[in-house]
C-alpha positions in Angstrom: 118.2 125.0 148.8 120.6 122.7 147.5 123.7 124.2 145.9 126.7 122.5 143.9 129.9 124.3 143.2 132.3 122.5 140.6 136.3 123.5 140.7 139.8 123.0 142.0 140.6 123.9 145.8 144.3 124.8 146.4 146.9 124.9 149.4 147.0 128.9 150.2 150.7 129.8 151.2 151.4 133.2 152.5 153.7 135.1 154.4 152.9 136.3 157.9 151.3 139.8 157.8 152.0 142.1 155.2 155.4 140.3 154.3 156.8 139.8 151.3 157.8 136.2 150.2 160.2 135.0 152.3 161.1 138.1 154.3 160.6 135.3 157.0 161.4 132.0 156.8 157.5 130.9 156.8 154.1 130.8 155.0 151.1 130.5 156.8 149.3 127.6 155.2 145.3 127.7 154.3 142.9 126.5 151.5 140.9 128.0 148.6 139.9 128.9 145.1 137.3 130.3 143.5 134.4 127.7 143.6 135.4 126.5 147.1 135.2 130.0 148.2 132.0 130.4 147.1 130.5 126.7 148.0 131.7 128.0 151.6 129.7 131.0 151.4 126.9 129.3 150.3 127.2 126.7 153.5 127.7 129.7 155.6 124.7 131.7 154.5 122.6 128.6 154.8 122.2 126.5 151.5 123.1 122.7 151.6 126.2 123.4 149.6 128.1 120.7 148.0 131.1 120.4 146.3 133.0 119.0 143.3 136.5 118.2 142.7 139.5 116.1 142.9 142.3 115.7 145.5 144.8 113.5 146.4 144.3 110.7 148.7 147.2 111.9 150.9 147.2 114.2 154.1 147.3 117.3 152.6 144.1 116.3 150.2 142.5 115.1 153.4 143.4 118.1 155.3 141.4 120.1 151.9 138.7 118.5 153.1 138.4 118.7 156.1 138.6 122.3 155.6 135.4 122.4 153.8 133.6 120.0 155.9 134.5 122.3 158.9 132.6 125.3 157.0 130.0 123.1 156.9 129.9 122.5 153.0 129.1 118.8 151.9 132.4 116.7 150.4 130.7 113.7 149.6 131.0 113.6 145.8 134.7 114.8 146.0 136.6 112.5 144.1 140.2 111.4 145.1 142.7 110.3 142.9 145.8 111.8 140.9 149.4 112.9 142.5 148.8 116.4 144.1 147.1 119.1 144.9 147.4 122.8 143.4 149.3 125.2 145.5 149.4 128.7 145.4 151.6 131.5 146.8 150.2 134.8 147.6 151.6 137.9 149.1 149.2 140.4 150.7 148.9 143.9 149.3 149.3 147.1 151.0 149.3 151.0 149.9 150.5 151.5 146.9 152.7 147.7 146.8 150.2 145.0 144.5 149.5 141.7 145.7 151.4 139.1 144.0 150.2 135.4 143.1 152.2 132.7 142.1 150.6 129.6 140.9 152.5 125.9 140.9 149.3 124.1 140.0 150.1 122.4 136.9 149.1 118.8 136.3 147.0 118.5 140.0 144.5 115.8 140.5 141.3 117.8 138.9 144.0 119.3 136.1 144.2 115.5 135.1 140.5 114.6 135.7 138.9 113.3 132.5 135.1 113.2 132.0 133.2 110.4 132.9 135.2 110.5 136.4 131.6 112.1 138.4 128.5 110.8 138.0 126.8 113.7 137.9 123.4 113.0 137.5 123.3 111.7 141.1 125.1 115.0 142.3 122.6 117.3 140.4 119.8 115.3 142.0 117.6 118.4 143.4 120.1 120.6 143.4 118.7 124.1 142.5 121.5 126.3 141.5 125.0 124.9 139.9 128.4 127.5 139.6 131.3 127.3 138.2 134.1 129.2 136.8 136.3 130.1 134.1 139.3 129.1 136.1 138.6 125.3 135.7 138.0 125.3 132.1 142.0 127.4 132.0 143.5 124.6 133.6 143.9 122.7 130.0 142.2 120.5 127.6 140.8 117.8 131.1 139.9 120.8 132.7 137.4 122.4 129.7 136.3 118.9 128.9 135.0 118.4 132.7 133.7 121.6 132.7 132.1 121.3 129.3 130.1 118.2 130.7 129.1 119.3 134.4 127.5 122.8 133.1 125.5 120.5 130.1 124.4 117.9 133.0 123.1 121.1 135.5 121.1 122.3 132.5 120.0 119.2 131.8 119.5 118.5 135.5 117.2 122.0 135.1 119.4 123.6 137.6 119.8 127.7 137.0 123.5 127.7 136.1 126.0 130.6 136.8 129.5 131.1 135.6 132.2 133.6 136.8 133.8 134.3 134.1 137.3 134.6 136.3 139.8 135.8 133.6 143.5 134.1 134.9 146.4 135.3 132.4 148.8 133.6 134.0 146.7 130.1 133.0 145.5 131.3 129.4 145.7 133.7 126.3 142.8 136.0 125.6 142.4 134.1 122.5 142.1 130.8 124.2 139.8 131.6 126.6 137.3 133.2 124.0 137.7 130.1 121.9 136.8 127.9 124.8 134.4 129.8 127.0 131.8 131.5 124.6 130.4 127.6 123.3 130.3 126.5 127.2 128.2 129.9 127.7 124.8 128.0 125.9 124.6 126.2 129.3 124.9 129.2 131.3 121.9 131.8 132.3 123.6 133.8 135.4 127.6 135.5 133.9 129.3 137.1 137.0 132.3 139.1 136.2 134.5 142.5 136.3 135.1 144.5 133.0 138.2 142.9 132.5 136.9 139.4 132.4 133.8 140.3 129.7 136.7 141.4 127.6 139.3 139.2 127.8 136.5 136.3 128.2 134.1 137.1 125.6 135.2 139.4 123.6 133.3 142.9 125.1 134.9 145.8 125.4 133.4 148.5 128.3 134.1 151.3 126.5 135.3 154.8 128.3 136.1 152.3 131.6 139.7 152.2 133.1 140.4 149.3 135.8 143.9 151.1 136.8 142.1 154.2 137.4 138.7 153.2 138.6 137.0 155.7 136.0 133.5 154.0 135.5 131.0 154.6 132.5 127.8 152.8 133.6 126.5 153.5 130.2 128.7 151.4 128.5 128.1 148.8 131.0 124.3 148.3 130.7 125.2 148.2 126.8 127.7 145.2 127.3 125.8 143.5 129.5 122.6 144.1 127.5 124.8 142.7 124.2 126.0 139.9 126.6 122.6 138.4 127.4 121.4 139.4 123.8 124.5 136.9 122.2 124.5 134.0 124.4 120.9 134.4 125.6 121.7 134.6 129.7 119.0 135.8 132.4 121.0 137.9 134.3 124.6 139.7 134.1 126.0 141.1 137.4 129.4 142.8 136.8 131.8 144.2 139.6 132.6 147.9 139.7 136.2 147.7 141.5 137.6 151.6 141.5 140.7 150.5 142.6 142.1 154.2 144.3 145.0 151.8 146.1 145.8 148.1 147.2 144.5 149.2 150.4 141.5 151.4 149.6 138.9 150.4 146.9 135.6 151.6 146.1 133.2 148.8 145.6 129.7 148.3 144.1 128.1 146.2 141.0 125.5 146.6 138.4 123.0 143.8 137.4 121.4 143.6 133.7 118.0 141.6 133.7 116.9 140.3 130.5 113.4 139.7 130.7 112.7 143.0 131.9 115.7 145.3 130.3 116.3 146.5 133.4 119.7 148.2 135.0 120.4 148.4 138.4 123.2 149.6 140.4 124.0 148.8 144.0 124.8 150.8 146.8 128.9 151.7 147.5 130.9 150.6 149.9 134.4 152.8 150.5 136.6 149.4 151.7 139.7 149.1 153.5 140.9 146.1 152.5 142.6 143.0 154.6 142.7 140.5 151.8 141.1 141.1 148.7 141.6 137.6 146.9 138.0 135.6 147.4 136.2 139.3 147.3 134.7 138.4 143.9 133.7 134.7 144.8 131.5 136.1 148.2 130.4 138.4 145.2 129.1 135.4 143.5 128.0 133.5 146.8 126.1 136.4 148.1 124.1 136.8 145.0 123.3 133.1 144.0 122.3 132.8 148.1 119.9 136.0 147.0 118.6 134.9 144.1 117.8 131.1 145.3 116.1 132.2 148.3 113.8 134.9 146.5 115.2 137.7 146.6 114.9 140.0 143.8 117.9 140.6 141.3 118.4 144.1 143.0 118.1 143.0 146.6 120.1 139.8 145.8 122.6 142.4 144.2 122.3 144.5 147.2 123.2 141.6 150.0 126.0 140.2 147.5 127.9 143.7 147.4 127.7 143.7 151.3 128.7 140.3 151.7 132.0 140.8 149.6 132.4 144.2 150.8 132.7 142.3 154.3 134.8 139.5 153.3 137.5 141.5 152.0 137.8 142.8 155.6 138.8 139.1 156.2 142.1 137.4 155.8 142.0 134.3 154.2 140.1 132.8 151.1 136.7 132.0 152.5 134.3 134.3 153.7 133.2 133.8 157.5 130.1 136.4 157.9 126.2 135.3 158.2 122.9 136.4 156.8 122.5 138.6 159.7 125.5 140.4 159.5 125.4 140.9 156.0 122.2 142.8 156.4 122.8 144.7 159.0 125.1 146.4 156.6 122.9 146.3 153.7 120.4 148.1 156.1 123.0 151.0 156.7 125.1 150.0 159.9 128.4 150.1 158.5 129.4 151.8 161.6 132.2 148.8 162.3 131.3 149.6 166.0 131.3 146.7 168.3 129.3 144.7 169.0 128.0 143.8 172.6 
């Protein structure tokens, strides 16, 4: 089951704890973004996951990947080249005080990567599932360009391709990312994403759904969704259903919209006290491309994909460190959290 995630891995810096910036004179230094975090999950659950970007050849580039490689994701096609890599600052949530992220990421290595740079009909070679995200096409003109060529090469390639739609504000308008994203979605046939990022993506509104108050209206889901596939002619649509009750207690659970068979599915719910919420929607994405590539049903690949993510944001960090087994231990029920001897 080989597996290739395309995207831009970053240098994680957070304070200790709970702590705001600063509050001590420290960050705690890790790696991830939204592809890598998803490539690891991939490696994790068992796929031979590979990876795409571009670092710096300096220590901190080669400590990136070295951090994948120990995660067991393949790093071979990595490219290195340009000045630095992307660094991010994030401080941990708790109660009713948000999570705050602050990006310095402009102008990295895979920000000034141009097409042509990865040959990517040797990458594709037998690989059965491609992902990417709509992070990399928000990181400027180099960014959609890259992006624009890898998802036509995985098609081409006859890959199943799935995008996470990934709405960043702090990278891109609403305008900008509807002018650049729906023409890359004729390459795509799996959309992952939240209600926010099917509006501010594509231009769907979930009526009667508030993401401040976690009020949910699964009939103007399956609509959207339904419309979603209809317009760009995708296979599946698996959307998110966050109700976000604080920054340390969330509801979680996701819907999935099948094409072929008009069918609307919702998973089961997890009530989630959360330890880091930042990668929850990439072991989201993981969870269900690892379901859907190894046979699973949409429904049961939904099922295992909400468990996964429901684990991982029990997790500190970006990447998600639980296996097959555990994930279905809780998608068989066993959500006990007792331990385990």
């Amino acid at each position: 089951m080989k597996t290739v995630c395309f995207g831009e891995i970053m240098l994680r810096l957070s304070p200790p704890g709970f702590e705001r910036f600063l509050q001590s004179p420290q960050f705690v230094a890790t790696f991830g973004g939204g592809e890598a975090n998803v490539a690891v999950s991939l490696a994790t659950f068992g796929c031979e996951s590979h990876y795409v970007t571009r670092l710096p050849a300096n220590a901190i580039g080669d400590s990136a990947v070295k951090s994948l490689r120990a995660e067991g994701v393949r790093t071979e096609h990595i490219v290195r080249g340009g000045d630095r890599i992307g660094v991010y600052y994030a401080e941990s949530s708790a109660s009713q005080r948000a999570s705050q992220v602050i990006y310095d990421r402009a102008r990295s290595a895979i920000a000034e990567m141009t097409p042509g740079t990865v040959d990517w009909a040797t990458v594709l070679s037998g690989a059965k599932w491609f992902h990417c995200t709509g992070i990399t096409p928000a990181l400027g003109d180099n960014g959609a360009a890259c992006a624009k060529e890898a998802l036509e090469a995985a098609k081409a390639a006859g890959a199943t391709v799935s995008m996470d739609l990934n709405f960043r504000k702090k990278l891109w308008t609403e305008k900008k990312a509807q002018s650049v994203m729906r023409p890359l979605m004729a390459s795509v046939d799996v959309v992952i994403a939240n209600e926010e990022d099917i509006q501010s993506v594509l231009g769907f509104e979930v009526h009667g759904t508030d993401v401040t108050t976690g009020a949910l209206n699964l009939a103007a889901y399956k609509a959207t969704a339904a419309e979603v596939a209809r317009t760009f002619d995708c296979a599946l649509i698996a959307i998110t259903l966050r109700e976000s009750h604080s920054a340390s207690d969330n509801g979680w659970s996701a819907v999935i919209y099948d094409k072929a068979t008009g069918e609307f599915q919702r998973s089961q719910h997890y009530d989630v006290r959360l330890v880091d919420r930042i990668g929850g929607g990439d072991s989201f994405a993981g969870g269900l491309i690892y379901g859907l590539v190894s046979g699973k049903s949409p429904i049961d690949a939904l099922r295992f994909a909400v468990a996964a993510s429901a684990l991982k944001q029990t997790i500190p960090g970006d990447f998600n460190r639980v296996t097959v087994d555990e994930v279905e231990r809780l998608v068989k029920g066993d959500g006990s959290g007792r331990v385990q001897r």
